[in-house]
Predicted model as a PDB file, atoms N, CA, C, CB and O in Angstrom, pLDDT in the B-factor column:
MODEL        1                                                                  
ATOM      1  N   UNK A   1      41.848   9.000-134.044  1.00 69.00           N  
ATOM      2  CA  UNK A   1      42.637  10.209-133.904  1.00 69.00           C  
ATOM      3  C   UNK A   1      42.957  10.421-132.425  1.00 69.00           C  
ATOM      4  CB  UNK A   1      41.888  11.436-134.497  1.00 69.00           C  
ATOM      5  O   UNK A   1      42.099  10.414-131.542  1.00 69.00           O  
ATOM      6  N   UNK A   2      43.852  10.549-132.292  1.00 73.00           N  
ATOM      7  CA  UNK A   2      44.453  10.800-130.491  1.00 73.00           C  
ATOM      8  C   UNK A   2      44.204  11.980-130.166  1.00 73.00           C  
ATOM      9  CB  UNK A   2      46.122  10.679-130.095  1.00 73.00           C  
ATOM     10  O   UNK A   2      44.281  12.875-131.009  1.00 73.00           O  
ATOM     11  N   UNK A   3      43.850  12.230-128.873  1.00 72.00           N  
ATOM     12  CA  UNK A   3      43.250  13.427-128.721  1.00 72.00           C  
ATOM     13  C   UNK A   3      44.396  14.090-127.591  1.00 72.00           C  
ATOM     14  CB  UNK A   3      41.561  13.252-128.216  1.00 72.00           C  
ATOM     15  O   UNK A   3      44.901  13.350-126.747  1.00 72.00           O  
ATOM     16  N   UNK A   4      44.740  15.534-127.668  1.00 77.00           N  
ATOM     17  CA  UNK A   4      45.329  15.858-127.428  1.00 77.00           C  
ATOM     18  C   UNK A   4      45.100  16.942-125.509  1.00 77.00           C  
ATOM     19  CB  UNK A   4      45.576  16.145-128.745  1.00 77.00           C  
ATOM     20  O   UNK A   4      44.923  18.160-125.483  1.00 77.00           O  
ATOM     21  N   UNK A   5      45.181  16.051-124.218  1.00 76.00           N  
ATOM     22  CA  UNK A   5      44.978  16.471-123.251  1.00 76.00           C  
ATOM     23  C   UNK A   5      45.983  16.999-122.126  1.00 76.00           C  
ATOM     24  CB  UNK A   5      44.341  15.724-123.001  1.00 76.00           C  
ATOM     25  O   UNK A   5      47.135  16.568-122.094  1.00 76.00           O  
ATOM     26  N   UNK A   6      45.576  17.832-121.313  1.00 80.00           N  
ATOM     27  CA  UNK A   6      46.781  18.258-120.471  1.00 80.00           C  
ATOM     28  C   UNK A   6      45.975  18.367-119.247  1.00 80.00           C  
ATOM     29  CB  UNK A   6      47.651  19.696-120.931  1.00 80.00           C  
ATOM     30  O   UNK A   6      44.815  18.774-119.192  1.00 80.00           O  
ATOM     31  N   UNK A   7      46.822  17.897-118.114  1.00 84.00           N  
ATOM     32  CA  UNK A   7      46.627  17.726-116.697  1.00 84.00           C  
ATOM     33  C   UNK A   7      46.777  18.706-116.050  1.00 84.00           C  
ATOM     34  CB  UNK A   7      47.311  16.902-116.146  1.00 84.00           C  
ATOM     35  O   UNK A   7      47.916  19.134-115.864  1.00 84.00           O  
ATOM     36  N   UNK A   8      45.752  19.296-115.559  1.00 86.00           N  
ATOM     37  CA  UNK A   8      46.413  20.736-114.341  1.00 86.00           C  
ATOM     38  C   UNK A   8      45.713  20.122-112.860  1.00 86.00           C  
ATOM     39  CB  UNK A   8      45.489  22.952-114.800  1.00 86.00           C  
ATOM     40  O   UNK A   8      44.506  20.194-112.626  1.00 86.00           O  
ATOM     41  N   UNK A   9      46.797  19.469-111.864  1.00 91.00           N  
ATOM     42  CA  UNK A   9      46.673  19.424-110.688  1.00 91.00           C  
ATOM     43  C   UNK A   9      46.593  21.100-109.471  1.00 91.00           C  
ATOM     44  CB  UNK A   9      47.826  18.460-110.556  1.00 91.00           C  
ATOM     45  O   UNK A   9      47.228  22.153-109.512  1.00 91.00           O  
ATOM     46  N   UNK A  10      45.770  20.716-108.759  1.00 89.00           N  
ATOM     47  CA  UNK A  10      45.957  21.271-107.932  1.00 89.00           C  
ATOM     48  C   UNK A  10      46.015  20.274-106.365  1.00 89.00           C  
ATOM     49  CB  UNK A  10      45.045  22.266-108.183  1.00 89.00           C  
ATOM     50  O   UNK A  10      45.453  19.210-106.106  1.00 89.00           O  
ATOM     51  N   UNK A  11      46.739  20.953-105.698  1.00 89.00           N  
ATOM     52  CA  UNK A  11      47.268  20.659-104.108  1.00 89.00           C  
ATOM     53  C   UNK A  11      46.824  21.710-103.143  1.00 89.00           C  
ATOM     54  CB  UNK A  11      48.948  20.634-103.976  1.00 89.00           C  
ATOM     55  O   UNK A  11      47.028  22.922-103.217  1.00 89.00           O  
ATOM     56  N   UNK A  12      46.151  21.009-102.181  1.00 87.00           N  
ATOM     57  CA  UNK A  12      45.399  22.128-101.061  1.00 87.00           C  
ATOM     58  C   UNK A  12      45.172  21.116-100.102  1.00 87.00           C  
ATOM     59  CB  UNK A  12      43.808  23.038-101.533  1.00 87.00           C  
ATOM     60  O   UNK A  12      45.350  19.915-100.306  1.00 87.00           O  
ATOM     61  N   UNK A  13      44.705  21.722 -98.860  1.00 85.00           N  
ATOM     62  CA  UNK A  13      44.120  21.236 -97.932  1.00 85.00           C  
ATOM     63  C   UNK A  13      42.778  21.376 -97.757  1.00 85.00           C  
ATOM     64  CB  UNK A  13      44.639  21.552 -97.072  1.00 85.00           C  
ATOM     65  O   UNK A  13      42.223  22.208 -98.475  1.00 85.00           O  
ATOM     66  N   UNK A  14      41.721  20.391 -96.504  1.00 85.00           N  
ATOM     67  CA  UNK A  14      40.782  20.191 -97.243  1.00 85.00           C  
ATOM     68  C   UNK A  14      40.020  21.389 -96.363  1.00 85.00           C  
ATOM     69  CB  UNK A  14      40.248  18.619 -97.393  1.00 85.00           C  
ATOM     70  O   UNK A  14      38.822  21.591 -96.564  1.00 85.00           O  
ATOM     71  N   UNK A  15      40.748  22.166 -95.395  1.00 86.00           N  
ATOM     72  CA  UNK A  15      40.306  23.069 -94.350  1.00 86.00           C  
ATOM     73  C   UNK A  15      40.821  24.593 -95.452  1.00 86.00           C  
ATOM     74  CB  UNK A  15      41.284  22.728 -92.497  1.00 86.00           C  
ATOM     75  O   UNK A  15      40.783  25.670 -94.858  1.00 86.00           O  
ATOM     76  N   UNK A  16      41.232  24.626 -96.842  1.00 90.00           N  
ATOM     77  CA  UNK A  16      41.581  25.554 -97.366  1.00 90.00           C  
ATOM     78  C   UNK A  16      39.658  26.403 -97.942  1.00 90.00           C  
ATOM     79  CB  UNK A  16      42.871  24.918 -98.566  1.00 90.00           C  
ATOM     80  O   UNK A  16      38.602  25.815 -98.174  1.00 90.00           O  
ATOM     81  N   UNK A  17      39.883  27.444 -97.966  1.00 94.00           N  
ATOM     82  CA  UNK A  17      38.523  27.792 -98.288  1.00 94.00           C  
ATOM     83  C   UNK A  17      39.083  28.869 -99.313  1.00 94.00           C  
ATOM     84  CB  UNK A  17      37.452  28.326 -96.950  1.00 94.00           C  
ATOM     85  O   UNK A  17      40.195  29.389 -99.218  1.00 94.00           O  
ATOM     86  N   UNK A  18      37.727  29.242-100.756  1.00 94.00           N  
ATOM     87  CA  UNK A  18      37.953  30.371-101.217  1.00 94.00           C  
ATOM     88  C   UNK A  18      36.287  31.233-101.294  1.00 94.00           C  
ATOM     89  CB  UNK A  18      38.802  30.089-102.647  1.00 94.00           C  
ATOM     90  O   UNK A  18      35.161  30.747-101.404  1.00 94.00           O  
ATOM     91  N   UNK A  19      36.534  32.019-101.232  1.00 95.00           N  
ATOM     92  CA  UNK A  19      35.243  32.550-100.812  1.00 95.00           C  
ATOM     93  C   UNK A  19      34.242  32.027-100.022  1.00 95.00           C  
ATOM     94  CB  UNK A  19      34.679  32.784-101.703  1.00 95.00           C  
ATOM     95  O   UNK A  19      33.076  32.151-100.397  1.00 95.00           O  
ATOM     96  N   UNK A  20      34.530  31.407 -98.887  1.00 95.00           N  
ATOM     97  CA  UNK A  20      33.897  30.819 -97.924  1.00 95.00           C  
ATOM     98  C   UNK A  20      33.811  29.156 -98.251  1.00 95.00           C  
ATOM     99  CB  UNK A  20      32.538  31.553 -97.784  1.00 95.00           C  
ATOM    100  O   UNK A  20      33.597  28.562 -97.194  1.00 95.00           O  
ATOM    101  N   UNK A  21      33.869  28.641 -98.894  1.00 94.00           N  
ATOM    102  CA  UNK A  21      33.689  27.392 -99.549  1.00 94.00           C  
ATOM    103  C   UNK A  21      34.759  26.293 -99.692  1.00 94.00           C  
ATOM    104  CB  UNK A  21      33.324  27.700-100.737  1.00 94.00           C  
ATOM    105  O   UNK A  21      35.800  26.896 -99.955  1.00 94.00           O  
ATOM    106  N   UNK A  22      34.960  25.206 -99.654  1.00 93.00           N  
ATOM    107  CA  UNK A  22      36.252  24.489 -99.518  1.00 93.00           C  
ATOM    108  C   UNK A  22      36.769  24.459-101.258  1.00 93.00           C  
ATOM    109  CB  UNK A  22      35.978  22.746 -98.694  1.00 93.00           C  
ATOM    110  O   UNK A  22      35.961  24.364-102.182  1.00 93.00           O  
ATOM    111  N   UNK A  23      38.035  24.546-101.411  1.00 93.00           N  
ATOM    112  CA  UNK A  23      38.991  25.329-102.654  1.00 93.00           C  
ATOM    113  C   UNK A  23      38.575  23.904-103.599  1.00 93.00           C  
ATOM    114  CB  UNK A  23      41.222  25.716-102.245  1.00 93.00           C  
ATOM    115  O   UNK A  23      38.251  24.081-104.773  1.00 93.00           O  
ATOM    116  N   UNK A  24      38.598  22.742-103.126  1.00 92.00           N  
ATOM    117  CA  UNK A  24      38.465  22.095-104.509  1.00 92.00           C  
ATOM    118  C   UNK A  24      36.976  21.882-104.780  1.00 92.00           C  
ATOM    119  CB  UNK A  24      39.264  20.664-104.604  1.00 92.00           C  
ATOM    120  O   UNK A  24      36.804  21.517-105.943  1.00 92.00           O  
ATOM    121  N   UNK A  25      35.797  21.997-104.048  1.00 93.00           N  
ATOM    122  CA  UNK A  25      34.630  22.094-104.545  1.00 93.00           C  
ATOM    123  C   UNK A  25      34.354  23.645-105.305  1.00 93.00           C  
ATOM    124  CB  UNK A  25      33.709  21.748-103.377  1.00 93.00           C  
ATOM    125  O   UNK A  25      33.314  23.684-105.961  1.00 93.00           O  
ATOM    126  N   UNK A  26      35.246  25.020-105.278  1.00 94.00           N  
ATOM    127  CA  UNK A  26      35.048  25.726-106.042  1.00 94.00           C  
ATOM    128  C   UNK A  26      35.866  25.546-107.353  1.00 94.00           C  
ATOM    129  CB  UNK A  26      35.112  26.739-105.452  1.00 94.00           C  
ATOM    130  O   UNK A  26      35.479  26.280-108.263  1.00 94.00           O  
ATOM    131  N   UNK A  27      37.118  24.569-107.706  1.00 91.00           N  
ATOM    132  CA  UNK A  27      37.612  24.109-108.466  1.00 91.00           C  
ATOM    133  C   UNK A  27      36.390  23.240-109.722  1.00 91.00           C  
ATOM    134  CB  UNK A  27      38.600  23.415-107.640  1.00 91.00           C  
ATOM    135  O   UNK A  27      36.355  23.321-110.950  1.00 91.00           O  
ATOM    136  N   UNK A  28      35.934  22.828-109.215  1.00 91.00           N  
ATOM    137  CA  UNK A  28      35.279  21.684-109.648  1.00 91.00           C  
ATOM    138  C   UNK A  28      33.777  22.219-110.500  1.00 91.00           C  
ATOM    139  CB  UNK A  28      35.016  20.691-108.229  1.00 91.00           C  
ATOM    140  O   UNK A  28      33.175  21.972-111.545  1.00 91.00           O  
ATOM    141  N   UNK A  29      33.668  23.013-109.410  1.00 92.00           N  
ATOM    142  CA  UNK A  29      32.730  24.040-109.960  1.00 92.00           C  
ATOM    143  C   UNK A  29      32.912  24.889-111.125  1.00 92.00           C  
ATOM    144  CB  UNK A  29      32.523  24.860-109.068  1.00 92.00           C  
ATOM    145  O   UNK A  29      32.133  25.022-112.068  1.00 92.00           O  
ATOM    146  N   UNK A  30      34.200  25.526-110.916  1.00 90.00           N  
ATOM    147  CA  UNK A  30      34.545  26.375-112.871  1.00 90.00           C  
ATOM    148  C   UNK A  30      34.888  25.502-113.487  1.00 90.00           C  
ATOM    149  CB  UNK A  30      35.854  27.597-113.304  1.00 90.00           C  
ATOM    150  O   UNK A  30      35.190  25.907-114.609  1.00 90.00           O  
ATOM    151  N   UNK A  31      35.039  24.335-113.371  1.00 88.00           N  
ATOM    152  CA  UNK A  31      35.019  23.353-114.343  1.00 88.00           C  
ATOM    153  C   UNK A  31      33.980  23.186-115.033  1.00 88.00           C  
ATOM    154  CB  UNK A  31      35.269  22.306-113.928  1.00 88.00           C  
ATOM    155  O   UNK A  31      33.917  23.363-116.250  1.00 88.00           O  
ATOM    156  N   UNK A  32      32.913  22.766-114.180  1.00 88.00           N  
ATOM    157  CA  UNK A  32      31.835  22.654-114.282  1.00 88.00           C  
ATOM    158  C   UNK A  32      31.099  23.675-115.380  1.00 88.00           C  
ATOM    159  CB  UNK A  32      31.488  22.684-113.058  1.00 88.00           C  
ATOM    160  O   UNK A  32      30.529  23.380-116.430  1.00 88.00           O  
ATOM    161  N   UNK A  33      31.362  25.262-114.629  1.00 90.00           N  
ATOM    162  CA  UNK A  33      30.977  25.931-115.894  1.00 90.00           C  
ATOM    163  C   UNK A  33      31.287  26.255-116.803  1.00 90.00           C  
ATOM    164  CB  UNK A  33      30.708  26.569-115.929  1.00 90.00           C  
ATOM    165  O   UNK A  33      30.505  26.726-117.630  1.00 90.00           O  
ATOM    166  N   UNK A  34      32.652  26.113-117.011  1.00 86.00           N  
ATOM    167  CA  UNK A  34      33.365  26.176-118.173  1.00 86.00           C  
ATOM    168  C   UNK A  34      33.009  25.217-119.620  1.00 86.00           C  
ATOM    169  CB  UNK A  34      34.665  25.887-117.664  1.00 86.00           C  
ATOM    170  O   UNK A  34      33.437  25.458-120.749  1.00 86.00           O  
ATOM    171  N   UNK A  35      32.126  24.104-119.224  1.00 82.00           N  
ATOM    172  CA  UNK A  35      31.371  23.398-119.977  1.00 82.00           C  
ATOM    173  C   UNK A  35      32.865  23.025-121.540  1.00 82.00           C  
ATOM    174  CB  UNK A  35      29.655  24.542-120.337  1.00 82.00           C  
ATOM    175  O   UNK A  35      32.801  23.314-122.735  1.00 82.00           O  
ATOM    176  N   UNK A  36      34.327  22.108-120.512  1.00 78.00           N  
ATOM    177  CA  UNK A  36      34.614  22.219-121.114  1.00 78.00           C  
ATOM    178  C   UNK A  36      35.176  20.354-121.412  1.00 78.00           C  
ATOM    179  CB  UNK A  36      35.146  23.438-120.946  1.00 78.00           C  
ATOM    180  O   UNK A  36      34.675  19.611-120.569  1.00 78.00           O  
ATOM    181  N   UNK A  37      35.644  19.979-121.942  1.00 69.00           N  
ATOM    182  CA  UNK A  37      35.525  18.330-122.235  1.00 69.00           C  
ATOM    183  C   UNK A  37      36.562  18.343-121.206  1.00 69.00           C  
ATOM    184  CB  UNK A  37      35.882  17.493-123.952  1.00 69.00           C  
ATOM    185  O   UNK A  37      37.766  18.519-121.390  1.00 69.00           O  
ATOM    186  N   UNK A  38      35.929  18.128-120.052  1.00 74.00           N  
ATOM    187  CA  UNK A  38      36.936  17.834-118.581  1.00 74.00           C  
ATOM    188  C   UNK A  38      36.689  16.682-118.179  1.00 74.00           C  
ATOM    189  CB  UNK A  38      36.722  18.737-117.244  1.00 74.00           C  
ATOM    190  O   UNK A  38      35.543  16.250-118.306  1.00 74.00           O  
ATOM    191  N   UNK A  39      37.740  15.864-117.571  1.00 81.00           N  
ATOM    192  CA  UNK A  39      37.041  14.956-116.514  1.00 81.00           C  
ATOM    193  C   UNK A  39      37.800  15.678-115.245  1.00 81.00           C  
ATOM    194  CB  UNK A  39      37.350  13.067-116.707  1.00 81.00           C  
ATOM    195  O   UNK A  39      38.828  16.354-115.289  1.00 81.00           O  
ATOM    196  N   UNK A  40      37.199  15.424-114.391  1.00 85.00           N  
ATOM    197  CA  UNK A  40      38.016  16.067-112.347  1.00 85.00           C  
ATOM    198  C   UNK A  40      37.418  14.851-111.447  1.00 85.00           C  
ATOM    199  CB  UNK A  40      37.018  18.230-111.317  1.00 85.00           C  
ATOM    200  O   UNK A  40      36.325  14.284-111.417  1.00 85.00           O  
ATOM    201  N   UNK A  41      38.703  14.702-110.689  1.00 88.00           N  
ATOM    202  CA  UNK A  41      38.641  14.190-110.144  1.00 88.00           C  
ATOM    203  C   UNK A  41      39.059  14.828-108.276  1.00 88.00           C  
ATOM    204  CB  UNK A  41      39.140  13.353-110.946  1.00 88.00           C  
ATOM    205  O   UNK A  41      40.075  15.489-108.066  1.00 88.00           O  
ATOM    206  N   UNK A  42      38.286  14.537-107.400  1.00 91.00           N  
ATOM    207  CA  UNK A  42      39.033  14.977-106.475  1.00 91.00           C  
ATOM    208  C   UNK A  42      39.392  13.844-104.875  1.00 91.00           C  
ATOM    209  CB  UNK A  42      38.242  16.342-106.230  1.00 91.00           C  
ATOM    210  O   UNK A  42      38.734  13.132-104.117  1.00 91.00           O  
ATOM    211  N   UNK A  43      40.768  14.257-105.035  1.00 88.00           N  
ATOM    212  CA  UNK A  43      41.156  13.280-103.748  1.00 88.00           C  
ATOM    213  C   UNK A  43      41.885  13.467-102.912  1.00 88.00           C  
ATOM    214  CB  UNK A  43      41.599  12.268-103.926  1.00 88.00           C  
ATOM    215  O   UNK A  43      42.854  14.206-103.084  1.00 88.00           O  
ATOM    216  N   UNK A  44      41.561  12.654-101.375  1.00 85.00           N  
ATOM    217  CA  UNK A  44      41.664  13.301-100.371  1.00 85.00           C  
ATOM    218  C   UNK A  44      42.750  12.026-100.227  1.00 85.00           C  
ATOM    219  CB  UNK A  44      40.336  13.732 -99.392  1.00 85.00           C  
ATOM    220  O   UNK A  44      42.711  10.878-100.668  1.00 85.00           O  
ATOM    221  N   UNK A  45      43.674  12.700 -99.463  1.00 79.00           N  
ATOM    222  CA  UNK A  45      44.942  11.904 -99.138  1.00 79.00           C  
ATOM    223  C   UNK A  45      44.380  11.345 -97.470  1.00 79.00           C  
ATOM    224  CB  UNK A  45      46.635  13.092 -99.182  1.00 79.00           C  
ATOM    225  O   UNK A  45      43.614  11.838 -96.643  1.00 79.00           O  
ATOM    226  N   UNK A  46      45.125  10.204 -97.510  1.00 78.00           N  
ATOM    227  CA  UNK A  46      45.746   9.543 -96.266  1.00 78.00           C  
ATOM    228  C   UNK A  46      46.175  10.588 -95.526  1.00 78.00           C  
ATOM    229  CB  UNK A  46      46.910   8.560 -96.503  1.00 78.00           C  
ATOM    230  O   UNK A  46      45.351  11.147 -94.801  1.00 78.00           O  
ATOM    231  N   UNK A  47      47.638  11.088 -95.568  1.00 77.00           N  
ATOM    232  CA  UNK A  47      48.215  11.220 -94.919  1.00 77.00           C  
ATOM    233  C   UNK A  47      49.408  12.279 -96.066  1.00 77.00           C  
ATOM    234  CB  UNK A  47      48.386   9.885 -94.195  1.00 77.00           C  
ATOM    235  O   UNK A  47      49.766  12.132 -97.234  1.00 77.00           O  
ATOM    236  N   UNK A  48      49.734  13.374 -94.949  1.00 78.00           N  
ATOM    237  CA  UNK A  48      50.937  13.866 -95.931  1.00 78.00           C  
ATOM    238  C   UNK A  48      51.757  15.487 -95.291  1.00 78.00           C  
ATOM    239  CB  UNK A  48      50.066  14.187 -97.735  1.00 78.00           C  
ATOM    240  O   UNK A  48      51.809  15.974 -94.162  1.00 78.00           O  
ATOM    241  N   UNK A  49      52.130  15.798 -96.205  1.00 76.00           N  
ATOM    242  CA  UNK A  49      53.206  16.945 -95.427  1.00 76.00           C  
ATOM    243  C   UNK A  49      52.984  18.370 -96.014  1.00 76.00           C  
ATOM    244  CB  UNK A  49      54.976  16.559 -95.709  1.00 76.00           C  
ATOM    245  O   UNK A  49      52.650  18.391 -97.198  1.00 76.00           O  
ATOM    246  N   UNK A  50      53.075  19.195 -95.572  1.00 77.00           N  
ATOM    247  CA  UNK A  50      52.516  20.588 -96.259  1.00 77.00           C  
ATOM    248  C   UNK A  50      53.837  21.284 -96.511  1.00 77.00           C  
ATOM    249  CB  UNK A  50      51.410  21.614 -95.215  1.00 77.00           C  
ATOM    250  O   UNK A  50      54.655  21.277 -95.591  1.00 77.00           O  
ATOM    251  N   UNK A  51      54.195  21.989 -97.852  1.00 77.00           N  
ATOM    252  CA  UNK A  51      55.653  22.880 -97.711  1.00 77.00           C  
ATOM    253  C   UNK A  51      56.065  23.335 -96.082  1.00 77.00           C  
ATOM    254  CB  UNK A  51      55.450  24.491 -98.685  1.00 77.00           C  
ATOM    255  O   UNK A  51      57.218  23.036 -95.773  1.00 77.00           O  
ATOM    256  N   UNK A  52      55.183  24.075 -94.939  1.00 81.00           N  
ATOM    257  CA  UNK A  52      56.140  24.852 -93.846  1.00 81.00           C  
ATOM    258  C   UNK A  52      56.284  23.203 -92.973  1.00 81.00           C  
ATOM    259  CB  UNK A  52      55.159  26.579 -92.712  1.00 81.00           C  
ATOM    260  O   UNK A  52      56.767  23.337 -91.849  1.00 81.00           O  
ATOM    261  N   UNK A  53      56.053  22.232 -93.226  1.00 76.00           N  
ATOM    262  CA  UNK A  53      56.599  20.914 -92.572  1.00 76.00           C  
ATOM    263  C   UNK A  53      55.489  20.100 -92.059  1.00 76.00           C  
ATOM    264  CB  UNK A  53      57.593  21.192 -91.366  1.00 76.00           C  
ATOM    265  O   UNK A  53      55.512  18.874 -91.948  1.00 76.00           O  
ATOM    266  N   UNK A  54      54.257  21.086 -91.674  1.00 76.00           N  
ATOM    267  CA  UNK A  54      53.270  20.520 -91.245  1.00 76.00           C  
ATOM    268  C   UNK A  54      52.934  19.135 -91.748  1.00 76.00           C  
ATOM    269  CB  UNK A  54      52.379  21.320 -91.414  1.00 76.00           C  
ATOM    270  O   UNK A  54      52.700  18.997 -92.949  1.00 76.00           O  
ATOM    271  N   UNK A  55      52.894  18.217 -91.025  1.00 76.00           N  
ATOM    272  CA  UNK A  55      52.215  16.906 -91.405  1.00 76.00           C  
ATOM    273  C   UNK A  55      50.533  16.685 -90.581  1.00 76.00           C  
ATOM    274  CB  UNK A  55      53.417  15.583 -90.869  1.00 76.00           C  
ATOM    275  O   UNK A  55      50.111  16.789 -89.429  1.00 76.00           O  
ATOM    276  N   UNK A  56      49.983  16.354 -91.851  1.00 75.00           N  
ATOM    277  CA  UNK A  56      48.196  15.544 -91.655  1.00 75.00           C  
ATOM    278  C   UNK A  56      48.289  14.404 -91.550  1.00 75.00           C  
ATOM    279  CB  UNK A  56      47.051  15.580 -92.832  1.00 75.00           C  
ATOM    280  O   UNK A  56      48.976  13.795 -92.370  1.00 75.00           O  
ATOM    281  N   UNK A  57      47.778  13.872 -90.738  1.00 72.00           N  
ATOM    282  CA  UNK A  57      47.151  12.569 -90.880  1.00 72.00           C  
ATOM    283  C   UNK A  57      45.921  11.955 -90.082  1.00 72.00           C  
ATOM    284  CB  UNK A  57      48.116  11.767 -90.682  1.00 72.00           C  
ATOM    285  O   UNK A  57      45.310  12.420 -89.120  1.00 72.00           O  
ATOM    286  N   UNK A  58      45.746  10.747 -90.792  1.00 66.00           N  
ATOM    287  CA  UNK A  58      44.011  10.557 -90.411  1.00 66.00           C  
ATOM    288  C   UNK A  58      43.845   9.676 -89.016  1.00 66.00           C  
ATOM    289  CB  UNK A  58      43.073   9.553 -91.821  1.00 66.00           C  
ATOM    290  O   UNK A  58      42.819   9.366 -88.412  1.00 66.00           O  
ATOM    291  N   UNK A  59      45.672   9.298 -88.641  1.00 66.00           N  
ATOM    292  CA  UNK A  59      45.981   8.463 -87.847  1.00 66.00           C  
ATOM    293  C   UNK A  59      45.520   9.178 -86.334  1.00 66.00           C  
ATOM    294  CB  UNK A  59      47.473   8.089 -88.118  1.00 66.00           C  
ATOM    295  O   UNK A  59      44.697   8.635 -85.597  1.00 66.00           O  
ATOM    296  N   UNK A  60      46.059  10.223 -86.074  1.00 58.00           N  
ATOM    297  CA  UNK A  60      46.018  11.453 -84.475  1.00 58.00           C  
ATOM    298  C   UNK A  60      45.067  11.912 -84.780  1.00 58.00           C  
ATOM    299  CB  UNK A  60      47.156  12.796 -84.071  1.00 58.00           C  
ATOM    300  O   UNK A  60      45.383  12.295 -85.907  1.00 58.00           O  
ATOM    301  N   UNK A  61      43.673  12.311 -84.601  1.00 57.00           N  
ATOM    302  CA  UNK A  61      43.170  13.337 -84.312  1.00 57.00           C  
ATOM    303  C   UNK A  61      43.614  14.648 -84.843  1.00 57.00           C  
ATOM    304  CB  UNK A  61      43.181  13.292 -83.210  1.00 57.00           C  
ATOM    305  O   UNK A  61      43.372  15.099 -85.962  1.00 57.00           O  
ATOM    306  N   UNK A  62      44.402  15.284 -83.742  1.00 52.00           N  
ATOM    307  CA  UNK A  62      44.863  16.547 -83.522  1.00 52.00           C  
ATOM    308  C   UNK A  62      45.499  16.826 -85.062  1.00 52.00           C  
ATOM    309  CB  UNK A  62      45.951  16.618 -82.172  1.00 52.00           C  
ATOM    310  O   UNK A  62      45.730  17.994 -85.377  1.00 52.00           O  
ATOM    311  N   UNK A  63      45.711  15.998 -85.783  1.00 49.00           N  
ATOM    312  CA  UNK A  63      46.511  16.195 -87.175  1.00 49.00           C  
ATOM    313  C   UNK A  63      45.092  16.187 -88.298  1.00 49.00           C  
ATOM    314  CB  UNK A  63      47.869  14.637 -87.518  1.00 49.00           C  
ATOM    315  O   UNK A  63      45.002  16.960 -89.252  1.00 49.00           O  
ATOM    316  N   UNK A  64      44.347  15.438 -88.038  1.00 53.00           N  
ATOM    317  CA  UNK A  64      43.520  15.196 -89.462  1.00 53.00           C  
ATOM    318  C   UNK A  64      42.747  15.779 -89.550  1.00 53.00           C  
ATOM    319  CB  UNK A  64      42.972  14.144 -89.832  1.00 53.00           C  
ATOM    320  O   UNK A  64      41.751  15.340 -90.125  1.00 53.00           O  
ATOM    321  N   UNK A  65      42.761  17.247 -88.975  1.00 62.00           N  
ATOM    322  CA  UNK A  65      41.515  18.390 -89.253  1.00 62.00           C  
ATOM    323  C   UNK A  65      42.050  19.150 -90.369  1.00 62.00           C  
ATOM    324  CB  UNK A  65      41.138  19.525 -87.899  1.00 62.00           C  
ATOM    325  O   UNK A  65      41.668  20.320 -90.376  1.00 62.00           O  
ATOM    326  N   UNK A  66      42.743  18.848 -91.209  1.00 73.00           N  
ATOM    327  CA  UNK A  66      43.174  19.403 -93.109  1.00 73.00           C  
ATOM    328  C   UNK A  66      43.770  18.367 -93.864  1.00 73.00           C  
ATOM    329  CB  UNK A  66      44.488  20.748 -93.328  1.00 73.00           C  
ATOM    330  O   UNK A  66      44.827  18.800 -94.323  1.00 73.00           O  
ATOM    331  N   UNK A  67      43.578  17.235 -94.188  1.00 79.00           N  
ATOM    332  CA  UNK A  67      44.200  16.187 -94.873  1.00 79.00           C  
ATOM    333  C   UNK A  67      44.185  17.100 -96.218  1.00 79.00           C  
ATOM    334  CB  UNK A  67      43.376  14.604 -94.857  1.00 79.00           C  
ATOM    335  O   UNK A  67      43.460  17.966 -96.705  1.00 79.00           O  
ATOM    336  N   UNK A  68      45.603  16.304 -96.603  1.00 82.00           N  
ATOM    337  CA  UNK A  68      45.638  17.010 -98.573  1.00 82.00           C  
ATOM    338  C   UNK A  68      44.336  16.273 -99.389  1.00 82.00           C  
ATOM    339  CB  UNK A  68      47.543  16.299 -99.772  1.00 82.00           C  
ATOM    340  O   UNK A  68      43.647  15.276 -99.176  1.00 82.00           O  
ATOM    341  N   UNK A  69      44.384  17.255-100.376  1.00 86.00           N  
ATOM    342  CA  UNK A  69      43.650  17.032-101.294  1.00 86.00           C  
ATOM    343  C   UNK A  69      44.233  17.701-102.807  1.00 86.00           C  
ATOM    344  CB  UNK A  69      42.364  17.503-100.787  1.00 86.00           C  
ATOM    345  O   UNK A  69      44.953  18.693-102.921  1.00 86.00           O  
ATOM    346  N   UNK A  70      43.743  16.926-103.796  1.00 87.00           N  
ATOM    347  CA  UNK A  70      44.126  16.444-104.995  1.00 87.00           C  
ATOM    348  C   UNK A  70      43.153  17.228-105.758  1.00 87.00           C  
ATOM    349  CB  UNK A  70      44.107  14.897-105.165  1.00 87.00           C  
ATOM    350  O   UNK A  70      41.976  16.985-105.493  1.00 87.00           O  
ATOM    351  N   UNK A  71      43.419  18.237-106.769  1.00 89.00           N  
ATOM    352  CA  UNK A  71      41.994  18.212-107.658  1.00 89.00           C  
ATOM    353  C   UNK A  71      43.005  17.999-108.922  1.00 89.00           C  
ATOM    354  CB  UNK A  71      40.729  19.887-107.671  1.00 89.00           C  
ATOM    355  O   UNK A  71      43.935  18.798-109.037  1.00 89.00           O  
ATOM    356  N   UNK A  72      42.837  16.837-109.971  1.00 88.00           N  
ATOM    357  CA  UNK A  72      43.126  16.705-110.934  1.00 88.00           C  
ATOM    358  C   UNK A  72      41.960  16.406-111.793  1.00 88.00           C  
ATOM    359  CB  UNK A  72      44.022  15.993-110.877  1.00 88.00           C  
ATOM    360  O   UNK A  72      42.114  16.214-112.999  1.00 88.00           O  
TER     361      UNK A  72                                                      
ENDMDL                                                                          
END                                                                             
């Protein structure tokens, strides 16, 4: 029987915090308690561009203090 799943990504940076804490380890966490047939995965990009233009990367320094991150 095929089982019927749906993907909810989220996109953040890894300097994003929610209640003091970085956003995809509290992601991961109501997953967690939600005790629900999840798999999560979380990943941290190379390199990339933020909507106001900002670009990260792991290449400069001065850029790779928020690389993207992935919580799918």
């Amino acid at each position: 029987m095929p089982m019927n799943y749906r993907i909810i990504e989220v996109y953040t940076s890894e300097d994003a915090r929610w209640h003091g804490r970085p956003v995809w380890e509290a992601v991961v966490e109501q997953v967690r308690k939600a005790r629900c047939a999840a798999r999560c995965i979380v990943i941290k990009g190379v390199a990339g561009l933020y909507e106001s233009g900002e670009q990260a990367s792991s290449r400069l320094e001065v850029l790779s203090y928020k690389m993207p991150v992935k919580v799918e």
